[in-house]
KOLGU-4560 file (N, C-alpha, C; in nm, 3 decimals, padded with zeros to 5 digits):
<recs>
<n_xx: 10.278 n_yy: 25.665 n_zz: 08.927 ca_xx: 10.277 ca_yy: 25.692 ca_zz: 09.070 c_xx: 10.209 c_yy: 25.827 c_zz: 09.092 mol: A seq: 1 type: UNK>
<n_xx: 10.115 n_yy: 25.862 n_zz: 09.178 ca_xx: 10.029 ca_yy: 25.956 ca_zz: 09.235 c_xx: 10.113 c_yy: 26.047 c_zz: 09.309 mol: A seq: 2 type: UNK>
<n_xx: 10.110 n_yy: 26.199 n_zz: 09.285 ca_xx: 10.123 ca_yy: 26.299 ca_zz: 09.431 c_xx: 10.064 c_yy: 26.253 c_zz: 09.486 mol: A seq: 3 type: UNK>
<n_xx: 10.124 n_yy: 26.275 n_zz: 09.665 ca_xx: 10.055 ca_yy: 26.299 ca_zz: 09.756 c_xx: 10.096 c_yy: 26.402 c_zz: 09.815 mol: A seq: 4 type: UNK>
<n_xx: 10.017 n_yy: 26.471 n_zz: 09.879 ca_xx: 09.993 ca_yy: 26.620 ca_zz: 09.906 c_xx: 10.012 c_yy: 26.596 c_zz: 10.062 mol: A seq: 5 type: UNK>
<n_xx: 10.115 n_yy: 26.696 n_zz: 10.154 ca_xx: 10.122 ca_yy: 26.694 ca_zz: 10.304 c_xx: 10.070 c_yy: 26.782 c_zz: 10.332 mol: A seq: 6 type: UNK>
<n_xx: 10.034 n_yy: 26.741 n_zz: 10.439 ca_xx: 09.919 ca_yy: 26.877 ca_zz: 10.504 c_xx: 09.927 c_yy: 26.915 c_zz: 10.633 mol: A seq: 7 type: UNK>
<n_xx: 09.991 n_yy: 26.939 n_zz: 10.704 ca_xx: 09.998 ca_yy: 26.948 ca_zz: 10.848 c_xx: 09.941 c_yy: 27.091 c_zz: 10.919 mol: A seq: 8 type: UNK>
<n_xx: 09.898 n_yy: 27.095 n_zz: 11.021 ca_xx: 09.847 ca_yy: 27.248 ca_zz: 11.152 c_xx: 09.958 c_yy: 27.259 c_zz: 11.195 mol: A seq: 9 type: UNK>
<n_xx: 10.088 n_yy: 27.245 n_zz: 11.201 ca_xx: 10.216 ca_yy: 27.237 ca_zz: 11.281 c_xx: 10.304 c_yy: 27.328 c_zz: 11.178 mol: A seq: 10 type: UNK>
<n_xx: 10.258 n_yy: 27.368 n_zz: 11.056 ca_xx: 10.293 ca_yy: 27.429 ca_zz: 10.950 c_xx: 10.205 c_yy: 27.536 c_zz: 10.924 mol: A seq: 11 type: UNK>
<n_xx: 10.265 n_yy: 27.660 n_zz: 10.870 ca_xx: 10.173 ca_yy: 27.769 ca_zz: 10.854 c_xx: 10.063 c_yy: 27.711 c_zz: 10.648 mol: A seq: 12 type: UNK>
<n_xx: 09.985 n_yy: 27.760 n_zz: 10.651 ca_xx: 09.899 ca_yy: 27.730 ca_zz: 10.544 c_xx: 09.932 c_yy: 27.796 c_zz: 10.432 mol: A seq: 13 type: UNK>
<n_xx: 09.932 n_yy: 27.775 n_zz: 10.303 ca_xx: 09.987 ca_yy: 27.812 ca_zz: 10.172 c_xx: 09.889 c_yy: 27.949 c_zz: 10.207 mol: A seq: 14 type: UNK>
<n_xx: 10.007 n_yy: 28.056 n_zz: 10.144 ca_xx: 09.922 ca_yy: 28.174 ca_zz: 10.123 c_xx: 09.877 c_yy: 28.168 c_zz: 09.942 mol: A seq: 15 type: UNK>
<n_xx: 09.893 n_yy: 28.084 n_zz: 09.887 ca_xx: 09.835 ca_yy: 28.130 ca_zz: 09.741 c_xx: 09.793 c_yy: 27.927 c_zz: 09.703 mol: A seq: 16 type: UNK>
<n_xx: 09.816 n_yy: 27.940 n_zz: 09.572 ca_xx: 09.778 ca_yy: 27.796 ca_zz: 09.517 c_xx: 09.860 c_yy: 27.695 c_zz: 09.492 mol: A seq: 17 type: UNK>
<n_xx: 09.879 n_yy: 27.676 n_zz: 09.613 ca_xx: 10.024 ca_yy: 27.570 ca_zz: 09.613 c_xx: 10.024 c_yy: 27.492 c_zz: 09.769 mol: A seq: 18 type: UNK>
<n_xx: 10.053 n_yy: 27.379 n_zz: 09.756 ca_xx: 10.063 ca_yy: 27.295 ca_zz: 09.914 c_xx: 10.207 c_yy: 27.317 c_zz: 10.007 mol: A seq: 19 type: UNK>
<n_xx: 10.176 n_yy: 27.325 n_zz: 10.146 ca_xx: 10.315 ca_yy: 27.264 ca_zz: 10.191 c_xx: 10.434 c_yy: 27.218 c_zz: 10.179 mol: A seq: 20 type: UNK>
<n_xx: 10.368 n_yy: 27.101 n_zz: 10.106 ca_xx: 10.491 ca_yy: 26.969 ca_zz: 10.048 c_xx: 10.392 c_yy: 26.847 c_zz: 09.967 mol: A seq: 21 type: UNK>
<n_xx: 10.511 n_yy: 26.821 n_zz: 09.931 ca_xx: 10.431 ca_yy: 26.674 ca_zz: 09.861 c_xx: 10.510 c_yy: 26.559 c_zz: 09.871 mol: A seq: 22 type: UNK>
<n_xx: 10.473 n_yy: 26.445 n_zz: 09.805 ca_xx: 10.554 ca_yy: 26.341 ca_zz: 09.799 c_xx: 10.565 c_yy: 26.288 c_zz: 09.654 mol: A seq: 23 type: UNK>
<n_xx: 10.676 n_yy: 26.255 n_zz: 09.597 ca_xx: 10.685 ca_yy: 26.162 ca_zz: 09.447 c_xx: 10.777 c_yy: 26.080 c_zz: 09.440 mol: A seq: 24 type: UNK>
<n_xx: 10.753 n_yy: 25.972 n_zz: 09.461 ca_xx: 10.813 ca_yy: 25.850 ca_zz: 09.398 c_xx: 10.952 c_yy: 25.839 c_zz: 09.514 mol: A seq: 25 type: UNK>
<n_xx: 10.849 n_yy: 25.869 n_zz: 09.646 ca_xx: 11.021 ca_yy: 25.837 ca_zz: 09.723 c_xx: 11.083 c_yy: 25.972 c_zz: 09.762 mol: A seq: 26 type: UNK>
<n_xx: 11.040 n_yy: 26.099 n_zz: 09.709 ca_xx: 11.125 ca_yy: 26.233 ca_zz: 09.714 c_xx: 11.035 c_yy: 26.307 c_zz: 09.784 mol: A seq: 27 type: UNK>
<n_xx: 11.041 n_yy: 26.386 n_zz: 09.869 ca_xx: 10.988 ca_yy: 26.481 ca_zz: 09.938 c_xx: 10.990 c_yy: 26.624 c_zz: 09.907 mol: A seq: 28 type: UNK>
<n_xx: 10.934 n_yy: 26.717 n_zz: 09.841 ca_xx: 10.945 ca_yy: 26.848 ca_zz: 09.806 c_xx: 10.875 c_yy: 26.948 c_zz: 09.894 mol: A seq: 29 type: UNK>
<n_xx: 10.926 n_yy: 27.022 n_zz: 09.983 ca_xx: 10.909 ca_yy: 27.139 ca_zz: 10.062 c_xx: 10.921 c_yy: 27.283 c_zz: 10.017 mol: A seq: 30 type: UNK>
<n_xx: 10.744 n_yy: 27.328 n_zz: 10.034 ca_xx: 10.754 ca_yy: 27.450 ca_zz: 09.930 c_xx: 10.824 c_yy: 27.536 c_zz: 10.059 mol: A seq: 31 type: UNK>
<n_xx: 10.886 n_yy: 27.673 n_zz: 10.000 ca_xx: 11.003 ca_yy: 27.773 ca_zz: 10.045 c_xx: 10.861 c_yy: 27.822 c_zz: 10.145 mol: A seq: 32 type: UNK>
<n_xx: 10.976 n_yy: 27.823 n_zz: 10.259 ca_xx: 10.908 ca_yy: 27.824 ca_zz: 10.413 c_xx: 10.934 c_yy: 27.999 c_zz: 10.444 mol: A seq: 33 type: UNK>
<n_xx: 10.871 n_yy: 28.100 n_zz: 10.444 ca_xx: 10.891 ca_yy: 28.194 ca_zz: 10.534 c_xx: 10.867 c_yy: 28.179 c_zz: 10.679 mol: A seq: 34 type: UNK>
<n_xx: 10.894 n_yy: 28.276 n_zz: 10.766 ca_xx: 10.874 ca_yy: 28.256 ca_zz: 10.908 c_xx: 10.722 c_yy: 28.324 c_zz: 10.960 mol: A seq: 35 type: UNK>
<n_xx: 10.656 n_yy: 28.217 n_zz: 10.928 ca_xx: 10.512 ca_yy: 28.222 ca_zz: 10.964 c_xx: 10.488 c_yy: 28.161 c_zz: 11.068 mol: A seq: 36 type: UNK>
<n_xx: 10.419 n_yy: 28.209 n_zz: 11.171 ca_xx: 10.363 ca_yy: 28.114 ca_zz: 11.287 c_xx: 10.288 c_yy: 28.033 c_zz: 11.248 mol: A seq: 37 type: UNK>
<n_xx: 10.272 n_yy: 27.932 n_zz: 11.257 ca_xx: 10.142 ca_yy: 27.829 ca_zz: 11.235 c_xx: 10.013 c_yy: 27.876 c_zz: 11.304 mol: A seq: 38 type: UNK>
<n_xx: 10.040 n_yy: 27.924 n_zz: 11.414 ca_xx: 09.914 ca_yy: 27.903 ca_zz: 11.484 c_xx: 09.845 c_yy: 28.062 c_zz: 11.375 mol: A seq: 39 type: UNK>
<n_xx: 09.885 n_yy: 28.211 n_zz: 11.367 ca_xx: 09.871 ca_yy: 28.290 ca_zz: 11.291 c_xx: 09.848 c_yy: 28.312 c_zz: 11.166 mol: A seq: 40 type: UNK>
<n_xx: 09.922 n_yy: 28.278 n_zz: 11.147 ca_xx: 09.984 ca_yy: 28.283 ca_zz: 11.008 c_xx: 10.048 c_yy: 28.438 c_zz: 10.973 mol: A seq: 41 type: UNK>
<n_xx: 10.127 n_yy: 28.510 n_zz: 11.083 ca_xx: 10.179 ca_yy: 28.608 ca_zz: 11.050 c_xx: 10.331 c_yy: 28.603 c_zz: 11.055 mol: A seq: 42 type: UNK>
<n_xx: 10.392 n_yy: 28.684 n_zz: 11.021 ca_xx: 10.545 ca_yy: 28.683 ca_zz: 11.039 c_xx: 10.593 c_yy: 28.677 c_zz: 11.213 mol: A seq: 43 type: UNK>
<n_xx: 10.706 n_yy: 28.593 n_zz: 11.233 ca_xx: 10.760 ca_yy: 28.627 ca_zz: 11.362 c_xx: 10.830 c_yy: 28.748 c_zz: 11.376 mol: A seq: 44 type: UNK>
<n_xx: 10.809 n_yy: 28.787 n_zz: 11.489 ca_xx: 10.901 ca_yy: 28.921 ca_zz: 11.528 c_xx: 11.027 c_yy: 28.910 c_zz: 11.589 mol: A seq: 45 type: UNK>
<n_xx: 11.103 n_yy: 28.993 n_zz: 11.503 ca_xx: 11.270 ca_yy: 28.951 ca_zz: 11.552 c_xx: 11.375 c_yy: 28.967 c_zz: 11.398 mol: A seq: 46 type: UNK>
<n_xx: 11.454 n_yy: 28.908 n_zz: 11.485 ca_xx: 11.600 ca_yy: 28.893 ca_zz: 11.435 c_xx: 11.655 c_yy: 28.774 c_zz: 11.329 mol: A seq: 47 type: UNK>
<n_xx: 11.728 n_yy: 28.752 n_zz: 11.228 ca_xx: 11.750 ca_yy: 28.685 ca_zz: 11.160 c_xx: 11.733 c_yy: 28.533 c_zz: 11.215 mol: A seq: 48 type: UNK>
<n_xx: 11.761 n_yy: 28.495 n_zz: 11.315 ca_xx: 11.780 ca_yy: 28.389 ca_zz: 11.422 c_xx: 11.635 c_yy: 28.396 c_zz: 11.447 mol: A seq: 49 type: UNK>
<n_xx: 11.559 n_yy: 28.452 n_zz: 11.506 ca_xx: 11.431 ca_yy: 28.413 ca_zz: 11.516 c_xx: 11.340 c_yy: 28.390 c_zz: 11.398 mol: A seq: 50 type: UNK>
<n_xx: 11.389 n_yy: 28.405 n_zz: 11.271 ca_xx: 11.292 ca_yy: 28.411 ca_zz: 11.189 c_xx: 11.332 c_yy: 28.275 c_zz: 11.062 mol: A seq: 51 type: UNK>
<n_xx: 11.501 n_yy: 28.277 n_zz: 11.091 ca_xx: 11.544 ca_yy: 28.149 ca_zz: 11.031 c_xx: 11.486 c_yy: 28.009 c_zz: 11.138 mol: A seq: 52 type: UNK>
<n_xx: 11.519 n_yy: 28.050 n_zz: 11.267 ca_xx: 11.447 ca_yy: 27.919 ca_zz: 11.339 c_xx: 11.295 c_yy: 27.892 c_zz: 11.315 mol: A seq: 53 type: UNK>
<n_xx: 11.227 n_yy: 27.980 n_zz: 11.290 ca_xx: 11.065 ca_yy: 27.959 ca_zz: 11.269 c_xx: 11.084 c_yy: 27.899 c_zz: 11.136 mol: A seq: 54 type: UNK>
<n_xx: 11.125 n_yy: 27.957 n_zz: 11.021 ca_xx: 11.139 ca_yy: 27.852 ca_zz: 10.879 c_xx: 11.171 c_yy: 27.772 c_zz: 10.896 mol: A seq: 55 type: UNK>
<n_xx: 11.309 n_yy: 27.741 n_zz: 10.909 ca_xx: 11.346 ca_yy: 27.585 ca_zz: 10.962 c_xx: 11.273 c_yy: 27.501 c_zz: 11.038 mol: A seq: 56 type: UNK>
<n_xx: 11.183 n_yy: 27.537 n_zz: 11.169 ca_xx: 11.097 ca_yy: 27.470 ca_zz: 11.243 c_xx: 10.933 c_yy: 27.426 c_zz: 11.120 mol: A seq: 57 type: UNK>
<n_xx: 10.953 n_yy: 27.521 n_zz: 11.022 ca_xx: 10.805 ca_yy: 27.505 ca_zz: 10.988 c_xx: 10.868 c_yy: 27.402 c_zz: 10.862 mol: A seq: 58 type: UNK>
<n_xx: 10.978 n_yy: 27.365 n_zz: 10.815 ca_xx: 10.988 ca_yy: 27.300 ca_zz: 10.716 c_xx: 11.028 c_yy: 27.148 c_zz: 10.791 mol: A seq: 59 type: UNK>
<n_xx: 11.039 n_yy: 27.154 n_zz: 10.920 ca_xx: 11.058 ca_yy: 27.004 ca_zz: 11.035 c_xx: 10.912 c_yy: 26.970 c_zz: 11.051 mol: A seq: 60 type: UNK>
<n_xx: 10.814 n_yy: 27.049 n_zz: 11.044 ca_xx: 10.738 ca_yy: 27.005 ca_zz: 11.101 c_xx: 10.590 c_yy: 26.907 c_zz: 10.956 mol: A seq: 61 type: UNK>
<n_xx: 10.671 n_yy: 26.952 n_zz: 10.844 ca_xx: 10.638 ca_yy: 26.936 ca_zz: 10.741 c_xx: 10.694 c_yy: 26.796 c_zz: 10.688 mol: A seq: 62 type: UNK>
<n_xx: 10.822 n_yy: 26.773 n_zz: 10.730 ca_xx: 10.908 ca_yy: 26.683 ca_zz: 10.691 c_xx: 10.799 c_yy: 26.533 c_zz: 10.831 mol: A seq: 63 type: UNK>
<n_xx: 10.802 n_yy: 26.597 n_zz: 10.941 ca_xx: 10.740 ca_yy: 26.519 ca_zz: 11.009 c_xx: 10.605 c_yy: 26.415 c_zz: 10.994 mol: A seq: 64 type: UNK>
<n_xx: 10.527 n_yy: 26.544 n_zz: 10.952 ca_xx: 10.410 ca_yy: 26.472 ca_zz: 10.906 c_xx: 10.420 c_yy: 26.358 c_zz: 10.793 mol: A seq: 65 type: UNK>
<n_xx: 10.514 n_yy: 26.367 n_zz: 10.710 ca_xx: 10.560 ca_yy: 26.290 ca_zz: 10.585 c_xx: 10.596 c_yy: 26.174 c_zz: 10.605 mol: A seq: 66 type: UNK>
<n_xx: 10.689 n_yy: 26.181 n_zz: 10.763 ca_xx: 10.715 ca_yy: 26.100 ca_zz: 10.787 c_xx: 10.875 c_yy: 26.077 c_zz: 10.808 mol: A seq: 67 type: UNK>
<n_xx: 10.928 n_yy: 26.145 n_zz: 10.845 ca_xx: 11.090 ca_yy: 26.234 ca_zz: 10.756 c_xx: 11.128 c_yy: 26.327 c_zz: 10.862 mol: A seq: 68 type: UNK>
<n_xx: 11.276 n_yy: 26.309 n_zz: 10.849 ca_xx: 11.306 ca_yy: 26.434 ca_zz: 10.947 c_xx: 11.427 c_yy: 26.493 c_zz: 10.878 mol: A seq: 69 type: UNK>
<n_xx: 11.490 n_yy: 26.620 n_zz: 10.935 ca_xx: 11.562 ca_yy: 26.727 ca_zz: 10.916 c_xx: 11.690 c_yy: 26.615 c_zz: 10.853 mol: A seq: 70 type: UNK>
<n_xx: 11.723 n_yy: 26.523 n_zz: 10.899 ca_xx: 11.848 ca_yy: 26.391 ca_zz: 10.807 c_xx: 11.833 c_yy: 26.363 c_zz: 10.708 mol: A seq: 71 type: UNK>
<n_xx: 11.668 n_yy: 26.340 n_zz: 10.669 ca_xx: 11.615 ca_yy: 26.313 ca_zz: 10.526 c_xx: 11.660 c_yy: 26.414 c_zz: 10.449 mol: A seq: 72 type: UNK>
<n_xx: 11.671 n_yy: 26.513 n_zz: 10.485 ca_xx: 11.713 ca_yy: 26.633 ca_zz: 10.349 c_xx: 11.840 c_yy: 26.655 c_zz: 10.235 mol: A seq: 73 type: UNK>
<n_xx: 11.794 n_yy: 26.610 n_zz: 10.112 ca_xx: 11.885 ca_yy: 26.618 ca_zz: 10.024 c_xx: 11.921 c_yy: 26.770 c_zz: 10.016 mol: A seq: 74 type: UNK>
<n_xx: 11.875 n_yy: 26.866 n_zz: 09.965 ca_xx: 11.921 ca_yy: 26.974 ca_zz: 09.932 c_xx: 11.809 c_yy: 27.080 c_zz: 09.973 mol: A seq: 75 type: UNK>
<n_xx: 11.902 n_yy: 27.193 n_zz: 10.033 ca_xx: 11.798 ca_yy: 27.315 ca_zz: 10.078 c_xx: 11.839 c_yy: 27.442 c_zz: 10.021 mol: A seq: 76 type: UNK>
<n_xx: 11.731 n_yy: 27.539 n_zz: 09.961 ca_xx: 11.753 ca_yy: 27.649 ca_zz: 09.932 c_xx: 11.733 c_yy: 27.795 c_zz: 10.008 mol: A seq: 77 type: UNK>
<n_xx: 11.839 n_yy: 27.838 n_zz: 10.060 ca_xx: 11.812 ca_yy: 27.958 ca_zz: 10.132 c_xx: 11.799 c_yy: 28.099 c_zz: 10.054 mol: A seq: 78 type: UNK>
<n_xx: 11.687 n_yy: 28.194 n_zz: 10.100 ca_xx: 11.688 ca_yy: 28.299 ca_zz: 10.026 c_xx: 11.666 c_yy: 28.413 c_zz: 10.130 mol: A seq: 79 type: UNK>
<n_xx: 11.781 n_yy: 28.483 n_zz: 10.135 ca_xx: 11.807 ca_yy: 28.606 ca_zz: 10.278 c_xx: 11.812 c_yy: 28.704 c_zz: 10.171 mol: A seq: 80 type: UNK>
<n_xx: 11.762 n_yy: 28.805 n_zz: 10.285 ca_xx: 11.721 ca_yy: 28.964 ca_zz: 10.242 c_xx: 11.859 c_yy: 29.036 c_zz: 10.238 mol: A seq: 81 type: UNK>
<n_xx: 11.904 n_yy: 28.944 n_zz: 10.337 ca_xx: 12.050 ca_yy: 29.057 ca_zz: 10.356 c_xx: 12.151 c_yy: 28.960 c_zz: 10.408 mol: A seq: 82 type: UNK>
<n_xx: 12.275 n_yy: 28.959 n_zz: 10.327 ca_xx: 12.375 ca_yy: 28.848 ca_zz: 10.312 c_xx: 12.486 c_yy: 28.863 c_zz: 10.441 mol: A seq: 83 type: UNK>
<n_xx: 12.440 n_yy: 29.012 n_zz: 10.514 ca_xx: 12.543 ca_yy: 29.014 ca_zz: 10.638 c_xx: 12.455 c_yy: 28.922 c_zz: 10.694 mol: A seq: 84 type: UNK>
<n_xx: 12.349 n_yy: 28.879 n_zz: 10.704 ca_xx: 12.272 ca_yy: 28.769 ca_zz: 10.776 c_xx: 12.365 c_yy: 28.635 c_zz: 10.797 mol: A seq: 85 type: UNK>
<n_xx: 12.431 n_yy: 28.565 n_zz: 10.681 ca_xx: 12.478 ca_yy: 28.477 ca_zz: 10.646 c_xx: 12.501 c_yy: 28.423 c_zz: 10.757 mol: A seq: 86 type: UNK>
<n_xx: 12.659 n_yy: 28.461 n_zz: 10.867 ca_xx: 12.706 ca_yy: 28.389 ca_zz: 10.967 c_xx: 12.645 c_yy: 28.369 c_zz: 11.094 mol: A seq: 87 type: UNK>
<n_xx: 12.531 n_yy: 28.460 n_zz: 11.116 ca_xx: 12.449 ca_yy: 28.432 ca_zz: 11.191 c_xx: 12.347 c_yy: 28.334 c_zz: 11.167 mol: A seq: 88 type: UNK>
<n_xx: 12.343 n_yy: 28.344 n_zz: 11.039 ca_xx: 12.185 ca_yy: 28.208 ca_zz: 10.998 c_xx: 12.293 c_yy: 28.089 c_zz: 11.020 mol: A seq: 89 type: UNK>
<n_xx: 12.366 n_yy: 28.059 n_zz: 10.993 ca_xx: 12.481 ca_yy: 27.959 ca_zz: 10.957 c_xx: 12.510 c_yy: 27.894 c_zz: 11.097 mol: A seq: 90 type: UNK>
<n_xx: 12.532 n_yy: 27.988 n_zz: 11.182 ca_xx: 12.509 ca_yy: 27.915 ca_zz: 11.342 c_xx: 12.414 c_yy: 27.827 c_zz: 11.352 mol: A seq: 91 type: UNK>
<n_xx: 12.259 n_yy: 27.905 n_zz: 11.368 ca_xx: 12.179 ca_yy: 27.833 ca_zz: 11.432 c_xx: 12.151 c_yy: 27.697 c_zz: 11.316 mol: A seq: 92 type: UNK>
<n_xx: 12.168 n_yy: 27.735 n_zz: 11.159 ca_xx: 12.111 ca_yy: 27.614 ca_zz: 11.069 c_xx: 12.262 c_yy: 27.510 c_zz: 11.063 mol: A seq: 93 type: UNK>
<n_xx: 12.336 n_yy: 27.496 n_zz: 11.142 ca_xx: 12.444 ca_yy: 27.422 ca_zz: 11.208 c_xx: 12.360 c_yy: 27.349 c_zz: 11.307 mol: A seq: 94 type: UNK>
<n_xx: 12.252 n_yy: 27.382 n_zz: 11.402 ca_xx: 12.203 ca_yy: 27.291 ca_zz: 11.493 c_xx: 12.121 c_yy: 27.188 c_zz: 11.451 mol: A seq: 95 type: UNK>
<n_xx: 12.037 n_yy: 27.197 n_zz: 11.317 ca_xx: 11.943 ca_yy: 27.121 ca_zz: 11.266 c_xx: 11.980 c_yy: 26.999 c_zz: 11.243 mol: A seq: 96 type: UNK>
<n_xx: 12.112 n_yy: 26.967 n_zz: 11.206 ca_xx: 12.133 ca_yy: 26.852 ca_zz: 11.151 c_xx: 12.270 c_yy: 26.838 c_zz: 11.189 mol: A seq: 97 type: UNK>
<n_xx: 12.195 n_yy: 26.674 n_zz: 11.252 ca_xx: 12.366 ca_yy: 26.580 ca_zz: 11.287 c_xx: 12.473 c_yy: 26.523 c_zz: 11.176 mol: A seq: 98 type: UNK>
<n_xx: 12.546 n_yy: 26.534 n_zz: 11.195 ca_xx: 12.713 ca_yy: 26.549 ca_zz: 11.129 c_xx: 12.688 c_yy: 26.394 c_zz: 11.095 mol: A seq: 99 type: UNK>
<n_xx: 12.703 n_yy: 26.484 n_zz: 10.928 ca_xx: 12.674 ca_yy: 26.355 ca_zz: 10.866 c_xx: 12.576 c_yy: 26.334 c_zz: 10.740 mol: A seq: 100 type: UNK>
<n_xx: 12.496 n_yy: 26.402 n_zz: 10.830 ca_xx: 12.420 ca_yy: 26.396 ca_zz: 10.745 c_xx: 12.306 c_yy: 26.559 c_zz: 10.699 mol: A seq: 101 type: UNK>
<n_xx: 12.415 n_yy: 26.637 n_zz: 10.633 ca_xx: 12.400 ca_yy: 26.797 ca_zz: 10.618 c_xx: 12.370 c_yy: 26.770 c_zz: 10.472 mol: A seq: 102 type: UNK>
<n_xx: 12.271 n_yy: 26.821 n_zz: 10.436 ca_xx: 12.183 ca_yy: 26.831 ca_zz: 10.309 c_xx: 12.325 c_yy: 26.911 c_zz: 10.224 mol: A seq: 103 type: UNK>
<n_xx: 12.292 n_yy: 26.933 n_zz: 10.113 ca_xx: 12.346 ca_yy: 27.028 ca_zz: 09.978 c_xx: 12.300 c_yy: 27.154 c_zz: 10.012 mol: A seq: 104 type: UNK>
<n_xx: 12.335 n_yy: 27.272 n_zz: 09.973 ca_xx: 12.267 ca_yy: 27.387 ca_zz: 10.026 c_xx: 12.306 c_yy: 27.554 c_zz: 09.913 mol: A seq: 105 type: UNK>
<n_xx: 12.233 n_yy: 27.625 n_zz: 09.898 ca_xx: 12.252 ca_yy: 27.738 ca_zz: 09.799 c_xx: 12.186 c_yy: 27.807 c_zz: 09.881 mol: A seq: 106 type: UNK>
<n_xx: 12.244 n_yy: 27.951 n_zz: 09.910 ca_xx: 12.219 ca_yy: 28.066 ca_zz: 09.972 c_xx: 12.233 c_yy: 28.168 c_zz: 09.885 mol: A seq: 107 type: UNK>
<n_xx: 12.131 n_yy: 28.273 n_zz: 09.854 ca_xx: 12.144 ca_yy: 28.383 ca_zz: 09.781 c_xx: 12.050 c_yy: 28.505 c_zz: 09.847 mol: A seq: 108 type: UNK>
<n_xx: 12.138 n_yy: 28.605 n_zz: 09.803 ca_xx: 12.079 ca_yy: 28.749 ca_zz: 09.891 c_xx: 11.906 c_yy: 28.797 c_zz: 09.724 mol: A seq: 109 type: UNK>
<n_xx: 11.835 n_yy: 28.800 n_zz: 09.855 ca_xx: 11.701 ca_yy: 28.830 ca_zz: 09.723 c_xx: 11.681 c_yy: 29.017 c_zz: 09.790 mol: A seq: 110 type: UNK>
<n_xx: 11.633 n_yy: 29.082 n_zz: 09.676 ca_xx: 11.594 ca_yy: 29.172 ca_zz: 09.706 c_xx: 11.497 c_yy: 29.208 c_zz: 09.802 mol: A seq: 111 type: UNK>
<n_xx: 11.396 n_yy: 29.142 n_zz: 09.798 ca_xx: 11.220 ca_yy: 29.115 ca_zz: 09.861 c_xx: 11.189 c_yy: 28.950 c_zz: 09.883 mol: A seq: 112 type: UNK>
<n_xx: 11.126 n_yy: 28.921 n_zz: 09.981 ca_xx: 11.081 ca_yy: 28.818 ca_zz: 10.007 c_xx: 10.910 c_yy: 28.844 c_zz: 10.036 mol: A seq: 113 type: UNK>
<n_xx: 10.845 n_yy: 28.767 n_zz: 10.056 ca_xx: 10.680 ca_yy: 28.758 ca_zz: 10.091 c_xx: 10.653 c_yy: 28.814 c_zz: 10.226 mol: A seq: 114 type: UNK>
<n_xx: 10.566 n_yy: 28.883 n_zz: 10.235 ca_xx: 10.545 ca_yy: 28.939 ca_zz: 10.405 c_xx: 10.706 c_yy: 29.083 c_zz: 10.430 mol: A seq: 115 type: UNK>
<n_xx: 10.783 n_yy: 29.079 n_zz: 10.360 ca_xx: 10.905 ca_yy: 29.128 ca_zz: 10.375 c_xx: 10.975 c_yy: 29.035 c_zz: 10.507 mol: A seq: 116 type: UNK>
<n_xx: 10.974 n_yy: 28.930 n_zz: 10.445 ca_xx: 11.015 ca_yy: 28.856 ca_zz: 10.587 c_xx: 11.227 c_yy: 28.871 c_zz: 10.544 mol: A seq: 117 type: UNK>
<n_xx: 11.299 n_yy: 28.815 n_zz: 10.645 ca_xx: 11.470 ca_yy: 28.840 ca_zz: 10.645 c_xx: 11.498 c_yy: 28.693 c_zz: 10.565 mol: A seq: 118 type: UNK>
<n_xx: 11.349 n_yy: 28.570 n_zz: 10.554 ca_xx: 11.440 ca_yy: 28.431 ca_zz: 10.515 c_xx: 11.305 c_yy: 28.382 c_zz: 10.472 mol: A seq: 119 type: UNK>
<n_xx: 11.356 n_yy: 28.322 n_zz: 10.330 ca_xx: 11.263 ca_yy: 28.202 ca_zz: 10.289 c_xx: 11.406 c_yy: 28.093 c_zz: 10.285 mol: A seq: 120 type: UNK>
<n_xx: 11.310 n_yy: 27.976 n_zz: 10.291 ca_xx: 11.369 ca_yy: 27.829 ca_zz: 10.262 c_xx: 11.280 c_yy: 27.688 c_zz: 10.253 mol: A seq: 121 type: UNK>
<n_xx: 11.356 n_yy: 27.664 n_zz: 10.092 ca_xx: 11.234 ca_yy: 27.578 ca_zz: 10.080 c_xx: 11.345 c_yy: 27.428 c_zz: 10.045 mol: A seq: 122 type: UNK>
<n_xx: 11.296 n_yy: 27.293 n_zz: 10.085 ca_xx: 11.410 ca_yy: 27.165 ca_zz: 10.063 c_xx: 11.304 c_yy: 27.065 c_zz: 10.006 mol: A seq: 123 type: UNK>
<n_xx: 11.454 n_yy: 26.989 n_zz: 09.930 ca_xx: 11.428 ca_yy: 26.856 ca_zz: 09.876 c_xx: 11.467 c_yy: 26.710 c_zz: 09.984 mol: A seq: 124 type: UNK>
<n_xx: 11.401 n_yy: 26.618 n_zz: 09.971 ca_xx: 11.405 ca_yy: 26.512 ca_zz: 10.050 c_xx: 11.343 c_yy: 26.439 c_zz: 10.012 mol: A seq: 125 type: UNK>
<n_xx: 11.412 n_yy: 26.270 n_zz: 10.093 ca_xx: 11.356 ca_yy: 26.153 ca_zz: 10.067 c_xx: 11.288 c_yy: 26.090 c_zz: 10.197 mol: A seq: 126 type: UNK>
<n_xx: 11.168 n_yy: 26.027 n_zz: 10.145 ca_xx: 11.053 ca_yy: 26.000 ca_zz: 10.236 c_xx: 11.131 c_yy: 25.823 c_zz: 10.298 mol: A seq: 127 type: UNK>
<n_xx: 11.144 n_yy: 25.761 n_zz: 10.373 ca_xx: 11.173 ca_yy: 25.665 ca_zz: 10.428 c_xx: 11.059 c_yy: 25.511 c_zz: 10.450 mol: A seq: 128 type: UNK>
</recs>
């Protein structure tokens, strides 16, 4: 069975040598999303909440093109700059997904992220 490679404008563009997402054998892999504008490609300005909603939005919009949405997600990895972040990211990534169907999930405080952004997050999923 062949990668296939997702590609969407609704998603910000790999900054190095690596795609979006892909597809294998049924599974969906979403490379770790910082909060990049698509249309830019720069960091959003703001607050943990604005910058977790832009990741999260850029890893929906990835899942979309695939064919897949935010339900499809088996497991997501969060990586925050700063772990008092936690209950605030935890609100808004409470809205993404209907009860029921809430992915697996690992959160860890990283020293540095890319861009010095407050959130990467990157998920696993199945294509439908």
């Amino acid at each position: 069975m062949n990668k296939e490679i997702i590609k969407t404008e609704n998603a910000p563009k790999a900054l190095g040598p690596y795609c979006q997402g892909c597809i294998y054998n049924g599974m969906i892999f979403v490379s770790g999303q910082i909060p990049l504008d698509p249309q830019t490609n720069e960091i959003v300005k703001g607050d943990i909440v604005v910058q977790a909603k832009r990741s999260l939005d850029n890893i929906k919009a990835i899942l979309n093109e695939a064919g897949s949405t935010m339900d499809d997600l088996l497991k997501i990895t969060v990586f925050l700059k700063d772990m008092n972040d936690f209950s605030t990211f935890n609100t808004l990534y409470g809205e993404y997904f209907t009860e029921g169907h809430e992915p697996t999930r690992t959160v860890v405080e990283v020293a540095r992220l890319p861009k010095d952004a407050l959130i990467k997050i990157d998920a696993i999923g199945i294509k439908h």
